[in-house]
N, C-alpha and C positions, 0 to 999 in steps of 0.2 A: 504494500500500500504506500501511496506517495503522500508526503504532506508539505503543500504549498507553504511556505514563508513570507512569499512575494506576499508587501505590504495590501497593498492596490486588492489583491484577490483576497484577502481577510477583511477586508472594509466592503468587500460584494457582499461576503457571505454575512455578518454580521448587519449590514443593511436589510439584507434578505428575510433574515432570522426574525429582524425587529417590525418588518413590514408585513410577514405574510400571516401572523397573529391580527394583523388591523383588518388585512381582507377579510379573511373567512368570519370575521364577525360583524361583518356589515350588514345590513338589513335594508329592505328597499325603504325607500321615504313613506315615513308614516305622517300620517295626518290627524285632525281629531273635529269634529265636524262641527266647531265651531270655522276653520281653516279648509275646510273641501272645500273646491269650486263644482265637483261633478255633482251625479242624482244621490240622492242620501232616502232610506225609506225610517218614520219615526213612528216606534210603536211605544203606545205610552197608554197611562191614569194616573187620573188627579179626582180628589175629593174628598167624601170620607169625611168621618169626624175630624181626621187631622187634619185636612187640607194635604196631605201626603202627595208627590209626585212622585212617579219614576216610570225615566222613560232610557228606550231604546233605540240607538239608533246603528245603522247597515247603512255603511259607503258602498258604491258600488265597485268597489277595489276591496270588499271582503272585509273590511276592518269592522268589528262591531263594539259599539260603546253603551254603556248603563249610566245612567246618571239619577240619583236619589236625593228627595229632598228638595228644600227653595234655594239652595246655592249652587248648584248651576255645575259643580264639576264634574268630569265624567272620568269614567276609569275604562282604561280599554279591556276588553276580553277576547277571548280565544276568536281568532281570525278563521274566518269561513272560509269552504273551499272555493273555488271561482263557479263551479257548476253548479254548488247549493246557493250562491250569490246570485246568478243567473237566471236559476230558478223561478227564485223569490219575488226579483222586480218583473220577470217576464209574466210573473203570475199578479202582479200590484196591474201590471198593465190589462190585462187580460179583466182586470174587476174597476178597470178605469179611475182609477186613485185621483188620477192626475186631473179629472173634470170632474167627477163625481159632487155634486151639490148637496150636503145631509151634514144640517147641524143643528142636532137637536141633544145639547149640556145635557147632563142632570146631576144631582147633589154626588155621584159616582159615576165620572166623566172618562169614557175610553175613546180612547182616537187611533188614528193612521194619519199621518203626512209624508205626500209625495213631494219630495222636493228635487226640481231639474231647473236649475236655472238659464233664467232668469225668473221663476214660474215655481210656484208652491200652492199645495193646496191640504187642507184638511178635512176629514172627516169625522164628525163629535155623533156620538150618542150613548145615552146613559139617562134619559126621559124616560119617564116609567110610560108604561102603556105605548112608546115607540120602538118598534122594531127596525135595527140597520139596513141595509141593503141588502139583498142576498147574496151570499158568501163574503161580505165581508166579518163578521163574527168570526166565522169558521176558521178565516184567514188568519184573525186576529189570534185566537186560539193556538195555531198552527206557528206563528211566529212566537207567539212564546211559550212553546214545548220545544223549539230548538234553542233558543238563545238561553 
């Protein structure tokens, strides 16, 4: 076995050494969706004796965040695959999120908001005696048995 002395070649390796610890632990650019520009889907409740929120939200780059409470921070959680991402908004599209006109509060407020900018929209219901649209309950359900 040979072992190099030559300065020049220990200052490669020793670059190398300190450099490829920095790659392999790069992560692609995260966001948090106050900072997305892309479609974001927000599944949430608010009301309740506490006045309690917490809500959900799915970038469409799979990132998903919770946020609890009246301060506003969120905490990321476990990243979706792209196809269960995919899914998800193909199916928000498919129950028309995005025009869908239904806001009817009630003292225990469930929503969906599509958000594609420039363009956002909400869906409220939680009115006793009002029923949502069809399949969005189901939907709503569905998004929070995976997240």
């Amino acid at each position: 076995m040979v072992f190099y002395t030559n300065d020049a070649v220990r200052k490669l390796i020793f670059t190398i050494l300190c450099i490829l610890p920095l790659l392999i632990s790069c992560k692609s650019t995260h966001f948090t969706p106050k900072n997305y520009k892309e479609r974001q889907l927000a599944v949430g409740s608010s009301g309740g004796v506490t006045g309690m929120l917490k809500e959900y939200v799915l970038l469409d780059n799979g990132q998903l965040f919770l946020s609890k409470g009246l301060n506003g921070e969120w905490k990321e959680m476990a990243e979706l695959k792209k196809s269960k991402t995919k899914e998800i908004f193909t199916k928000a599209g498919e129950l028309k999120i995005a025009s869908l006109k239904f806001n009817h509060p009630g003292n225990m407020t469930y929503y969906l908001i599509l958000k594609q900018p420039p363009r956002s929209n909400e869906v409220k219901w939680g009115e006793t005696g009002v029923v949502p649209p069809d399949g969005i309950s189901a939907f709503y359900d569905y998004l929070l048995s995976i997240f």
